[in-house]
N, C-alpha and C positions, 0 to 999 in steps of 0.2 A: 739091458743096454744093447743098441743095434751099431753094425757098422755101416757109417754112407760114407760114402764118398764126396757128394755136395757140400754137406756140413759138416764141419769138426770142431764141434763142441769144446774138446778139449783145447784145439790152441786158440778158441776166442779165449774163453776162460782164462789162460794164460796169458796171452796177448793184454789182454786186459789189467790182470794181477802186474806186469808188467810194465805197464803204463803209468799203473798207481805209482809202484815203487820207482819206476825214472822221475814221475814229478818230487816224490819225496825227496829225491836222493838230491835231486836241482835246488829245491829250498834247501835244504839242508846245506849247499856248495852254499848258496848267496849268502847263507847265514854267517859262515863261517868266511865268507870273501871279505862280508862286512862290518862283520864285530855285532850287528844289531839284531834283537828278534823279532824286532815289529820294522819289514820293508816296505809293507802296502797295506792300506786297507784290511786286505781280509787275511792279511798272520793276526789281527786280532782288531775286531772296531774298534770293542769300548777301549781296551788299551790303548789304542790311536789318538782317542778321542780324549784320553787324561792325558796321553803324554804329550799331546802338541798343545793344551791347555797350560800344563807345568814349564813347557819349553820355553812360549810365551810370557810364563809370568817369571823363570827365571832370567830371560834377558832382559826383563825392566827392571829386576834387583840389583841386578849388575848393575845397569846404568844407572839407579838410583843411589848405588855406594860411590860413583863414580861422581852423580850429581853432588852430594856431600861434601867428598871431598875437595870439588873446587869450589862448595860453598868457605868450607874451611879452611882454605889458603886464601881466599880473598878476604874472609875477616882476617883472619893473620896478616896481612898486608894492611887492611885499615889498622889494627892494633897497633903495629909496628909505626907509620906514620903519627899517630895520636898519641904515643909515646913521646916521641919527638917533640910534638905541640907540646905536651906538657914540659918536659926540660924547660922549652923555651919562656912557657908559662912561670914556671918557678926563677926561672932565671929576671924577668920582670919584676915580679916580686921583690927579688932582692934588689933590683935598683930602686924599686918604691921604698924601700924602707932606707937606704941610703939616703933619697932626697928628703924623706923626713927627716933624718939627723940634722938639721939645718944647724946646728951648731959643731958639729965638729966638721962640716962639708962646706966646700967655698963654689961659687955660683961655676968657673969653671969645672971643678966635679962633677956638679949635677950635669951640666951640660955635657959631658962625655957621657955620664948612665945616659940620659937621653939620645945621644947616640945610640948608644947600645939599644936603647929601647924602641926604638925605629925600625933598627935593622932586624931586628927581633917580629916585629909586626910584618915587616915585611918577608920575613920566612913562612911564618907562618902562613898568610898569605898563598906563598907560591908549594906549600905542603898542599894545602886546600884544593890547590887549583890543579895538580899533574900526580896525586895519588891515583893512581888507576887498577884496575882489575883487566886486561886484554883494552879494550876502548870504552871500557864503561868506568866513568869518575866517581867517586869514593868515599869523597871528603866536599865536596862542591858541589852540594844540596842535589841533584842529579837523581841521587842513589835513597833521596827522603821521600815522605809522605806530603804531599801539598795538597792545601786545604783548595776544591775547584770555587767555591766564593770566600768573601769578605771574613777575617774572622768573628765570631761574634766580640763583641764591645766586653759582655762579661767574662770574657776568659783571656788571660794574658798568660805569653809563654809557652802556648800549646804545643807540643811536640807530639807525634803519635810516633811508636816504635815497632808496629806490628800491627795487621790486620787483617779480618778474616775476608777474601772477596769469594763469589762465586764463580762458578768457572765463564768465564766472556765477559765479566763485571766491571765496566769503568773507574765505576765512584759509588762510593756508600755512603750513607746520610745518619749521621749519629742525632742522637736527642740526649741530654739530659734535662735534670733540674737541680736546682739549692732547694734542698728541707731544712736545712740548717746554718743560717747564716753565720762564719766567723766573726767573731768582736775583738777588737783589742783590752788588755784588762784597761779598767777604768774608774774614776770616782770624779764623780759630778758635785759640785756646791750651787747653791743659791743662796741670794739673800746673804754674800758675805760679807764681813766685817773683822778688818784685827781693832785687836781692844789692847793692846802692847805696847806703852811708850815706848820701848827702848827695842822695838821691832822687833819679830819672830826669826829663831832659826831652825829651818827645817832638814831634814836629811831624806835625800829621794834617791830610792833604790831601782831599780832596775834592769835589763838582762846586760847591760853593757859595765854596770857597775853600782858602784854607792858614788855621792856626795854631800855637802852641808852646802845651804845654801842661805844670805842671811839677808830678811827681806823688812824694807826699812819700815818704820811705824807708820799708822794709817795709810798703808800703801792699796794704790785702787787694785780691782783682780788684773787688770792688765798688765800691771807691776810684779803682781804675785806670778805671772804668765812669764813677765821678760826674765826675771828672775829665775826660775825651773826653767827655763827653754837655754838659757846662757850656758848649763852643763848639759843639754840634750845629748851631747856629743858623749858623753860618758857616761849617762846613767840608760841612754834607750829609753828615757821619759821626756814627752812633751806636755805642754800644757795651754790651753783657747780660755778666753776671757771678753767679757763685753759687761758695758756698765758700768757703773759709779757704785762701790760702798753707799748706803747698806744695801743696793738695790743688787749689784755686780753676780753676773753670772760666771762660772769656771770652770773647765771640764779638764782633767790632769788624766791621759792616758799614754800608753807603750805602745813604742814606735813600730811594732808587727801584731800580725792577729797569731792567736790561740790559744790553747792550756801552758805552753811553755811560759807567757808572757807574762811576768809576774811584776806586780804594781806595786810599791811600799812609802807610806809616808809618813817619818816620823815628826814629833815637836821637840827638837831636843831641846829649845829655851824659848818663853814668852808665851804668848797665849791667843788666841784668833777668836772670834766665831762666825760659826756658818752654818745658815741652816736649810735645811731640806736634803740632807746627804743622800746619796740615792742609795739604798739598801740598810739605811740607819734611822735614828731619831734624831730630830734638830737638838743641837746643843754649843755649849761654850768650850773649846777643848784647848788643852794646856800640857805643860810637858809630860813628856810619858806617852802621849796616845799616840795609836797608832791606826793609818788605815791602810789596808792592803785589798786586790784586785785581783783577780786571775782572770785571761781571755778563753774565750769559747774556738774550742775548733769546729770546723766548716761541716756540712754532709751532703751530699750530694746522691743523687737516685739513679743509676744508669743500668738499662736492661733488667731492670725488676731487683737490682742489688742497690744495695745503701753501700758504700763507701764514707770513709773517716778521716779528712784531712787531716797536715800537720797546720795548723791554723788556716792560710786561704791556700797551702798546697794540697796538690792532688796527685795519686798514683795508682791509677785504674788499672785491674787486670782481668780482664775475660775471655771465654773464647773467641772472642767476636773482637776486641781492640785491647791494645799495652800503650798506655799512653800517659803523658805528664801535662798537666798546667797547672796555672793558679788563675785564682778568683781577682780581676780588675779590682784593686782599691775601690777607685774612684765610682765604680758602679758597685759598691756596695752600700745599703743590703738589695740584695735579689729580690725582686716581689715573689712572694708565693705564688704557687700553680706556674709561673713563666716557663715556658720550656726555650732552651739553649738548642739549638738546632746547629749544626755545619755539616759539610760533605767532605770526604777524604778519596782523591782520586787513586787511584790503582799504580800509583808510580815510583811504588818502592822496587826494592829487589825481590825477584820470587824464585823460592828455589823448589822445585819438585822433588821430594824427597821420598814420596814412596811409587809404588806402581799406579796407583790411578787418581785420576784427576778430580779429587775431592777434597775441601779444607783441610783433613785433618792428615792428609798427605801428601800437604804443602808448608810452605814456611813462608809469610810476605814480609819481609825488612826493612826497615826506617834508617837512614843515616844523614841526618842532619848534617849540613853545609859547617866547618870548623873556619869560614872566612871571617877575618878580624870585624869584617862589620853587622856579621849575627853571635860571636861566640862573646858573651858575658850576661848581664843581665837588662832587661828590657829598663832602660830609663823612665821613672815613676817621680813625676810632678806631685807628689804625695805635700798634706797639707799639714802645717806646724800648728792650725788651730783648727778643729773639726767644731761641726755644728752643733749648736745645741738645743734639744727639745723647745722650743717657743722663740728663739730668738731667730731672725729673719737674716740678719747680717751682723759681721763683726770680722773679717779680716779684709786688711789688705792685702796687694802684690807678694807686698815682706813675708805673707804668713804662708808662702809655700818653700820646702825646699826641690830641690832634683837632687833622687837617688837611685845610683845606677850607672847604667851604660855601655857601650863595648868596647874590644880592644882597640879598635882602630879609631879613638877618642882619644888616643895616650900619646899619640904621635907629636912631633914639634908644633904648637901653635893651635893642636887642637883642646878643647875643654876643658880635657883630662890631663895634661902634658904634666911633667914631674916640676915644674915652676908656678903654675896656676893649683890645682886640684890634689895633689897625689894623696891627700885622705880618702877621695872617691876614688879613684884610681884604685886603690887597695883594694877598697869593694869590689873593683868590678874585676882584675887578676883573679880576687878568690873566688868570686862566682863562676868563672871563667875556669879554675880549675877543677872546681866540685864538678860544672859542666861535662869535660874531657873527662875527669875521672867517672862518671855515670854511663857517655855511652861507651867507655872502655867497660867499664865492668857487665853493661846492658850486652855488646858483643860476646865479653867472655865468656859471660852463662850460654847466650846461644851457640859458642862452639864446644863446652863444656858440658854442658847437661842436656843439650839436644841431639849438635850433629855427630860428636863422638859416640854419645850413646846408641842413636840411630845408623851408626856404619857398623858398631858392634852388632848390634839386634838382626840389620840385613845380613850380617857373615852368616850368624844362624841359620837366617832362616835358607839362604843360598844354601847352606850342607846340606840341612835338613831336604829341602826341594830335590838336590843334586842327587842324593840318595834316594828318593821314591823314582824320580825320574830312571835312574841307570838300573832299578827291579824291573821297571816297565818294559826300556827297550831293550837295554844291553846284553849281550850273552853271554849265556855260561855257558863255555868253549866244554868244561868238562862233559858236561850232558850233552851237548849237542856232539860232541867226538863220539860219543857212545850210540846216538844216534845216528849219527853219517856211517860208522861202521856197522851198524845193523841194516842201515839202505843198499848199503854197496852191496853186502852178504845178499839182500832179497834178491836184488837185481841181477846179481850173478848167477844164483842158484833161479830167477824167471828166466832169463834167457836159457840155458841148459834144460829147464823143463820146455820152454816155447820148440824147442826141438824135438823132444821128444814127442810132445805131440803132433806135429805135425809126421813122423814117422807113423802114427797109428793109421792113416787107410790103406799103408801097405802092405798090410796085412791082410787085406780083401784079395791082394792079388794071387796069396798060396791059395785062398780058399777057390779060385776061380780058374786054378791049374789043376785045382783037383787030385 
């Protein structure tokens, strides 16, 4: 070791040692100024570079629990309104079944229920139209799914309740098809003939009830038709007819399609014959026999699944659409291979429910319009005599009824009013309540099995997140106390040594007195 005087080694070295320990000692202050241990970049990249990735994704959880929850107070508020609907729904009802008592009710009476029943439409009405969510309406089709063309001809009632779009996606274009067209049950005669002096009495069963019915001797099939159609009304059986005995054609089927729809026809006195029964042998039949029918329900193909009507209803669920229709009577059967084509524009409610912008953390929402002039069922010119295999023609005007219809049909002077209709009236209230009670319950699943479960799920995952996050950056004061007091001590004890060396070249000066 030399002494210079130029250089002194020792208090660079120090100087330096020094240097270290004042920047340690400075992070070390920010650390503890800030609570955090990642201030820049280089307290740690990759740390940086997970924690501002987690930071990011926890303030989209947030606002996606946040998103949730005003998804579910706006159902709540549609709920809460469609509640209402129904009261008033039920409350109709019972003046329909009032004005059917016509015998114990006097035309004043009814005319008061029909008050009530106005004004009743008329709320409903004004529910429809000012249920709102902030400026977005609720209940007054606004908040549904609208088909951008025509609906097709064979689907009636279409309702979609949810749909998958892509992210920037207008409109989507569904396809199905009918594999399996519904039937109503049925049994067909030809070639019939009563052979009965004293006329046949039959008993015809069906989903609305039984009856006997007593149909007079050698009566033509048309006869045997007015006859079985006179209780349509109670049994859910009709019956078509053409021709004259023995040549007379007949076809006796139930008034709905499917498995439910059950056909029965007993002899309970006299004797007929008819032959060519369709799924039988021709013969002479007489009391005792019996012939009975079940209808076929529907199947329909969509997105490479087969779905199973309840006769020509339909209730699709995929990832891709939730939706309800039935098969158009009057377009039925389907031709094979026909594909059903419509588009469904992007105009429901969409709620973002998770962090990134992809179907399956999204929710898109259908709420059909509850205005009295869509809420009941679609009015069906359905026919009291259907066609039969060979024959060209055989009804007139008479051989249709109309069933169906909506609420805003029931008002004074319209169709349905409780002095004209109120047998259909009744239909179209109960359709009208099944209605309301589906997309109540269609909302309450989505706020019950979706978006609660989906705000529980995000609490998780928020702790969980909130937790790697605060290892990442936050500090632990204990360790870093132990640390700032280790920097201080260096720093103290480098300045004290940066002194003493700089003391060392005065040492050259004894040597240089000699």
């Amino acid at each position: 070791m030399g002494l210079r005087i130029n250089t002194n080694l020792g208090t660079i070295t120090a100087l330096r040692t020094l240097g270290i320990n004042d920047r340690n000692l400075g992070k070390s202050l920010e650390r503890l100024s800030t609570g955090l241990r990642i201030n820049r970049g280089a307290d740690d990249p990759s740390g940086l570079v997970i924690s501002e990735q987690l930071r990011g994704q926890l303030r989209a959880l947030n606002q996606s629990v946040t998103n949730s929850q005003n998804a579910s107070n706006l159902i709540s508020i549609a709920d809460a309104a469609l509640q209402e609907v129904s009261n008033l729904l039920v409350g109709l009802q019972n003046s329909i079944v009032f004005a059917l008592n016509t015998g114990g009710s006097s035309p004043a009476q009814v005319a008061a229920e029909q008050d009530a029943v106005d004004q009743a439409v008329a709320a409903i009405d004004r529910i429809a139209a000012t249920t709102r969510f902030s400026d977005r309406g609720l209940l007054n089709g606004t908040a549904g799914f609208v088909l951008t063309d025509d609906r097709p001809d064979e689907l009636d009632d279409l309702r979609v309740r949810s749909m998958s779009f892509q992210p920037g996606q207008e409109a989507r274009t569904l396809t199905l098809n009918v594999t399996t067209n519904p039937t109503r049950a049925s049994v067909e005669f030809t070639s019939m003939r009563l052979v009965s002096s004293t006329g046949v009495t039959l008993r015809v069963s069906g989903q609305r009830g039984t009856e006997d019915v007593i149909i007079a001797a050698s009566s033509t099939p048309q006869g045997v038709a007015s006859a079985i159609n006179s209780v349509a009304g109670f049994t859910g059986v009709y019956a078509s007819a053409t021709g004259t005995a023995p040549n007379g054609e007949m076809r006796i089927y139930s008034e709905e399609f499917g498995s439910n729809q059950l056909l029965r026809l007993e002899i309970i006195s006299g004797k007929f014959t008819a032959y060519n029964v369709a799924g039988g042998a021709s013969a002479a039949f007489s009391s005792l026999q019996i012939f009975s029918a079940r209808g076929v329900d529907g199947e329909v193909q969509f997105q490479g699944q087969t779905f199973t009507g309840v006769g020509r209803n339909f209730s699709i669920l995929t990832r891709v659409a939730d939706m309800q229709f039935k098969l158009d009577p009057e377009t039925l059967p389907v031709s094979s291979g026909k594909v059903i084509a419509f588009t469904v524009g992007n105009t429901g409610l969409n709620f973002q429910l998770n962090e990134l912008p992809r179907p399956t953390d999204q929710k898109s929402v259908g709420i059909d319009s509850i205005a009295t002039a869509l809420l009941g069922a679609n009015a069906i010119r359905d026919r009291i005599a259907e066609s039969i295999a060979g024959v060209s023609s055989y009804a007139d005007s008479s051989s249709y009824i109309i069933k169906g219809g909506f609420i805003n049909s029931l008002i004074t002077g319209s169709t349905n009013d409780l002095t004209k209709n109120p047998q259909n009236a009744a239909n179209i209230v109960r359709a009208a309540i099944d209605q309301v009670a589906t997309l109540r319950g269609f909302l309450g699943a989505i706020q019950a099995y979706n978006l609660q479960p989906n705000i529980d799920s995000l609490g998780v995952a928020i702790q969980n997140i909130t937790s790697s996050l605060s290892s990442l950056r936050d500090l632990d004061y204990a360790s870093e106390v132990a640390t700032f007091t280790r920097d201080q001590i260096l720093f103290q004890a480098g300045v004290s040594v940066l002194g003493n060396a700089n003391a060392i070249p005065q040492s050259i000066l004894t040597l240089l007195r000699g």
